[in-house]
N, C-alpha and C positions, 0 to 999 in steps of 0.2 A: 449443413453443418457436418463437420469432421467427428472429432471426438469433445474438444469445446471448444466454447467461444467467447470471449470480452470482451466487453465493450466499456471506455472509461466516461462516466457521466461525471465529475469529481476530479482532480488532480493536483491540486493545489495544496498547499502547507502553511498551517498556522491562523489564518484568517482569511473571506473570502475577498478577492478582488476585480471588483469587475470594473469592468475603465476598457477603454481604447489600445491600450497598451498591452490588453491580455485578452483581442479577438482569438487570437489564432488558438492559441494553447485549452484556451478557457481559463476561469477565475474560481469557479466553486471548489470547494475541499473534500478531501479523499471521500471517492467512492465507485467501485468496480462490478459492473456486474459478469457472472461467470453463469453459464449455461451448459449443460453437460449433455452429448448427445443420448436419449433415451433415461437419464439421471435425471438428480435434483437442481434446481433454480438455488444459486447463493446470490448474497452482494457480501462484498468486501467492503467496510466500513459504511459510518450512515452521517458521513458529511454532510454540507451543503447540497450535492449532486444526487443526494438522493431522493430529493423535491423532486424533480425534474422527471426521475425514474419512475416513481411512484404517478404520475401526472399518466405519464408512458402506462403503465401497467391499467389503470383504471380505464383509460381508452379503448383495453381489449376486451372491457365485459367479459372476463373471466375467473372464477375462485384460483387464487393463489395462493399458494404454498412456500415460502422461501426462507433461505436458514441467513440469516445475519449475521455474520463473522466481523467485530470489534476488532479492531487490533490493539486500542487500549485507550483509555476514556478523556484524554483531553479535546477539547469542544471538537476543534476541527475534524473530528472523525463521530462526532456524535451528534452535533448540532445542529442534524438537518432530522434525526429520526421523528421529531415531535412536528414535523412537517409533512412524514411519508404517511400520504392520504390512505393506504389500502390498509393501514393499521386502526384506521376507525371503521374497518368495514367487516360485519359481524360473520360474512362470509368466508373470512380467508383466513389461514392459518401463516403463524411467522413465528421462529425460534433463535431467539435470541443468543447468540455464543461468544464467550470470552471469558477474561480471568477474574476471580474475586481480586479484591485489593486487600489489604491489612487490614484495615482498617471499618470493611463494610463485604456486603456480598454483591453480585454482579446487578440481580434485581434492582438491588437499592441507588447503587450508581447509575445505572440508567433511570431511575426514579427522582434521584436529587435534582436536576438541570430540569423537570418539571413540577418541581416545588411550588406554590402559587406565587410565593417572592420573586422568584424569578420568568414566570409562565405562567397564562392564564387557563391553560389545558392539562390534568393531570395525567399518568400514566392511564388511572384507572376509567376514566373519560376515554381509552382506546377499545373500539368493540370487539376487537380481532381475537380470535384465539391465541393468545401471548403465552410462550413460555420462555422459558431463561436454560442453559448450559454452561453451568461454571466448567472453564477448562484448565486444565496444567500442560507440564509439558508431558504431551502422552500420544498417543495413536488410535486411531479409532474409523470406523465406516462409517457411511452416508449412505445407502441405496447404492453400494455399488462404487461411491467414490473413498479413497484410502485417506484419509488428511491425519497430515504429522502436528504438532505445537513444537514450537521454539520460545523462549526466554532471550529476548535483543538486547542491546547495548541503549537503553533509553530509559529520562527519568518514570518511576512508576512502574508498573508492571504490564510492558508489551509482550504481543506474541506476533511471532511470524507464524506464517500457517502453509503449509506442501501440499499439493493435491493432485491426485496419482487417479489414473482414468485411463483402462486400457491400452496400457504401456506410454502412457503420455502423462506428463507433470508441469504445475504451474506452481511458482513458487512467489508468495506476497509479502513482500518484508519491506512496509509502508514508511516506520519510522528506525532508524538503525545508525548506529557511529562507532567508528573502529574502537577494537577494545584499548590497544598501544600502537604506536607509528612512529617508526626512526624518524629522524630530521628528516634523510635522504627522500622517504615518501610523501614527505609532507611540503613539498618545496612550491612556494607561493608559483602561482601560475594566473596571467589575466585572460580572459576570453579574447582579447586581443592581442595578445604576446605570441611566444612560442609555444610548442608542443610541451609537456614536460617530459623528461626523459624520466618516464615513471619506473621504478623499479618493480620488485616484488613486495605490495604492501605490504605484504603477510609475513614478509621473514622472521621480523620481531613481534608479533603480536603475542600474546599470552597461548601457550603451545595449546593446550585443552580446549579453549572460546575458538582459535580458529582454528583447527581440524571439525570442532563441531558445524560451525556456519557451514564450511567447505561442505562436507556432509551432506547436510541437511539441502544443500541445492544442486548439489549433484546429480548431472548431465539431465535437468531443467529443460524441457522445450523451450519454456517462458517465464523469465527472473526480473519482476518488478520491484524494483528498488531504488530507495529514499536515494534524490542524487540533489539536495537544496543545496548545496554550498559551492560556492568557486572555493578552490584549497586557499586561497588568501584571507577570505572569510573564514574559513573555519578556524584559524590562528586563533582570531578572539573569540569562537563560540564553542569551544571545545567545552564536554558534559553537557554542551543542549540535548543530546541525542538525537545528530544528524550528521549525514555524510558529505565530504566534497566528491564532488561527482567521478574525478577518478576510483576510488572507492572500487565501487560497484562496480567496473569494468575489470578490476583482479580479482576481486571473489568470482564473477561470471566467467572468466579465463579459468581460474584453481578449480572453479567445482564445473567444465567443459561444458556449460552453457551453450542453448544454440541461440538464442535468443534474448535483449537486455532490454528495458522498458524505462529509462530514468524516470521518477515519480516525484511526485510532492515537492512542486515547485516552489521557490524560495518568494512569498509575495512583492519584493522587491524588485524580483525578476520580470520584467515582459516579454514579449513574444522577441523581439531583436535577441535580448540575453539570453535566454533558453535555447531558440537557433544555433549560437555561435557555441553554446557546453555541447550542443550536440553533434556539431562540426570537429570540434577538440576532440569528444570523445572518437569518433570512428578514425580522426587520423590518428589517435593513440591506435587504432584497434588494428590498422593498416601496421603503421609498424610494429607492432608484436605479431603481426605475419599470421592473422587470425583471421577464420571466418565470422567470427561471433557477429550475428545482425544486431544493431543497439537503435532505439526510434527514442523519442522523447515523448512520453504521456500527451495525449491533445484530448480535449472533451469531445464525445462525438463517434473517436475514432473507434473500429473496429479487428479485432484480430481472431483469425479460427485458426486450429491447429488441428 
């Protein structure tokens, strides 16, 4: 290991799908593990894929320790936690981090989706040493690692989250949709069409929202971000909170990214459609004369930096 490492157990959006049609990529919903050389043990959301990790982790016979970064509480990024087995194990410690809502505090929302209505297993049926971290948007340490909070463009209250590690940075912005877009950015494009002559999304966006995103991902080793939509799709789903996949390839150019990870694939998507957004995108990346490396999230896969 370098300085970290990810690995995506998780990559999926909205609901999990598993079928034939989504070998390659995978089918489970967001979940990212990040490993810090001589740091602490995070994951990134506790989808579906985090069954899988948790299976992983109980295998090595050993006490663990790891901080749980929510990026905000709709199932698919939550749905797997009443799953992850090393949370009933009286050994290991796990700290829970994200935003209160309006409406309730962080414990509690992770408490409701194990309700007995809905779940035969309660929170308090987990033997682990559980604690909770309400966060805002603010900065703070880990053992060494820097992590920033963001406020995204999604219903509810998401965060992006930055994480700075011996002059290297990984930035996770799972669910996210532009704040404003000319017509000119937004021009329908099929995965089997043409290129689109994409402009600068950002020109018109709301000035303060994007100089802040810009910011906040700036020069990134590694920029994961929500790329579910083809732009012909997003026409009708404008305010779901989510991006067409060009998107994320101008923020990752404006804030000189080296590195783009399209995420949270659209469940409608299978491995053929996901391929070809990922083809679109790099010949978008060729011509704007970039080196920016851009991969499309696959369950499985592995990245050190």
């Amino acid at each position: 290991m370098k300085s970290f490492k990810i690995k995506f157990w998780g990559v999926r959006g909205s609901i999990p799908t598993p079928g034939r049609s989504t070998v390659h990529y995978g089918g489970n919903t967001s979940c990212v593990e990040v490993r810090f050389k001589e740091g602490p043990f995070f994951i990134l959301d506790a989808g579906t894929g985090i069954r899988e990790l948790g299976k992983f982790l109980q295998q090595q016979n050993e006490k663990i320790r790891v901080f749980i970064f929510i990026s905000h509480f709709h199932w698919d990024h939550i749905q797997g936690l009443p799953f992850f087995r090393p949370a009933f194990d009286a050994e290991n410690s796990i700290t829970i981090a994200g935003s209160d809502d309006a409406a309730a505090k962080l414990a509690q929302i992770i408490s409701f989706q194990m309700d007995p209505t809905y779940f035969p297993v309660t929170i308090e049926d987990m033997n682990a040493n559980i604690s909770f971290r309400s966060l805002k948007e603010e900065k703070f340490a880990i053992e060494g690692v820097e992590i920033q909070t963001l406020y995204l463009n999604h219903p509810g209250y998401a965060l992006g989250y930055r994480f700075s590690y011996k002059n290297h940075c990984l930035v996770y912005i799972s669910d996210n949709e532009p704040f404003h877009q000319s017509p000119d950015s937004e021009r329908s494009v099929s995965t089997a069409g043409e290129v689109p002559a994409v402009e600068q999304a950002f020109d018109n966006f709301y000035e303060d929202k994007n100089k802040k995103l810009i910011e906040f991902c700036r020069k990134a080793d590694v920029l994961i971000h929500d790329a579910q939509f083809l732009p012909e799709e997003y026409e009708s789903r404008k305010t779901w909170g989510h991006s067409p996949f060009h998107y994320p390839i101008d923020l990752a150019l404006q804030s000189q990214v080296k590195s783009l990870i399209l995420f949270h694939h659209d469940p409608d998507h299978g491995d053929k459609a996901i391929s070809q957004m990922l083809q679109q995108s790099r010949k978008i990346i060729r011509k704007r004369r970039s080196s920016l490396k851009c991969e499309a999230a696959r369950e499985g896969s592995v990245l050190v930096v």
